[in-house]
C-alpha positions in Angstrom: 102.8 163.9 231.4 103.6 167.4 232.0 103.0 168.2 228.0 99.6 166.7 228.0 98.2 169.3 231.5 100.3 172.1 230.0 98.2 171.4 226.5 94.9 169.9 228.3 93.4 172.1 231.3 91.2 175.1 231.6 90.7 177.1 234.6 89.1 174.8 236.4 91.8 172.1 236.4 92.9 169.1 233.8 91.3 167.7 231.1 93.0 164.4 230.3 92.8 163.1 227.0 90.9 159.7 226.9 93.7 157.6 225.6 96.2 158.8 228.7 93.5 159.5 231.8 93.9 157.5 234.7 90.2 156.3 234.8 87.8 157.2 231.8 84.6 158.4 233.9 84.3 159.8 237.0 80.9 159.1 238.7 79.7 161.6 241.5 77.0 160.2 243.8 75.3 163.1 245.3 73.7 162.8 248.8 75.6 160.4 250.3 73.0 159.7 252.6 70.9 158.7 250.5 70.0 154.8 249.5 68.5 155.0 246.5 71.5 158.0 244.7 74.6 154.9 246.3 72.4 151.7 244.7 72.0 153.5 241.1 75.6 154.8 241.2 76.9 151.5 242.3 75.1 150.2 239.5 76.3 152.9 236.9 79.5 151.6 238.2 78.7 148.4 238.0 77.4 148.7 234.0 80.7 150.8 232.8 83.3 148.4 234.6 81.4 145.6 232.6 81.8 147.2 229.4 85.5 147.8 230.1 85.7 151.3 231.6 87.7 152.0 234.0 86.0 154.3 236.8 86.5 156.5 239.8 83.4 156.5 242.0 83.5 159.7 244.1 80.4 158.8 247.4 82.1 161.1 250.0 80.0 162.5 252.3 80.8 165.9 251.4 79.1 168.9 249.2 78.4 169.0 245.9 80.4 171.8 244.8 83.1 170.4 246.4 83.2 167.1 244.8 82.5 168.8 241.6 85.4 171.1 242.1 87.8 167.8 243.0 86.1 166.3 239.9 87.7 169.1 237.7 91.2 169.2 239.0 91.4 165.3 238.4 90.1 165.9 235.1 88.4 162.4 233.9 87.3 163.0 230.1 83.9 162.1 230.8 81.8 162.9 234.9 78.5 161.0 235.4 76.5 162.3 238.0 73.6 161.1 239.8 71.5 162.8 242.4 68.2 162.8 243.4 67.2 165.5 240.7 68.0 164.0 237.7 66.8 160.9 238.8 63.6 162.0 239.1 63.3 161.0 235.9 65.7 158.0 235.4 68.4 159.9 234.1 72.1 161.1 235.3 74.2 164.3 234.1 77.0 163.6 231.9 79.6 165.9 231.3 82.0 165.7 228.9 85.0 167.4 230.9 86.8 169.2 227.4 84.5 171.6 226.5 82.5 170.9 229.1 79.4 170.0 227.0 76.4 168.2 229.5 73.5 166.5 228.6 71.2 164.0 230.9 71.4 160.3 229.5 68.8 157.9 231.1 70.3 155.2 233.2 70.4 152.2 230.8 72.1 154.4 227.8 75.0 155.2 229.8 77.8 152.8 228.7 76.5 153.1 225.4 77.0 156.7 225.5 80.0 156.9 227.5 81.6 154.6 225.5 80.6 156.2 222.1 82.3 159.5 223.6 85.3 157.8 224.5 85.6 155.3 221.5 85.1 158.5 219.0 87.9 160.8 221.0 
């Protein structure tokens, strides 16, 4: 393990290769408070756990830089995040933690997606 973070991490933390990481996605749910941001992340959950991802679901009531900062150091390959912003429009941000390369996927293309990252890496 300690060849793959001395060969996968960047300033910000570790960037664990899909086939060794402990959970493929990490999905932020920002403002805790809020019901609507917990039921679509539950269900983002929900969808990638169906498909056969394994996922770390990250609804502490704590900022946003924080948990993205956390979100680094663990170093998923892939971080979902859903807030009230991006689902303004039915979409979450997805951030593909090695090269950190982010795009907004609409809701009911994520495992799809995810999956299509992880299956190609």
């Amino acid at each position: 393990m300690a060849a793959i973070v001395e060969q996968h991490n960047d300033e910000y933390g570790i960037m664990w290769p899909a086939s060794v990481a402990p959970y493929d996605v990490h999905v932020v749910a920002l403002a805790a408070g809020s019901r609507e941001v917990a039921e679509i992340a539950d269900g983002v959950v929900a969808a990638l756990e169906e498909a056969g991802r394994s996922v770390l679901l990250d609804d502490r009531d704590e900022r946003p830089g924080e948990k993205f900062a956390d979100a680094d150091l663990i170093g998923c390959p892939v971080r979902l995040t859903v807030g009230k912003k991006s689902l303004e429009d039915g979409q979450v941000d997805l951030l593909i933690r090695e090269g950190r390369a982010e795009e907004r996927v609409p809701v009911g293309e994520i495992p799809v997606r995810v999956g299509g990252f992880l299956d190609g890496a």
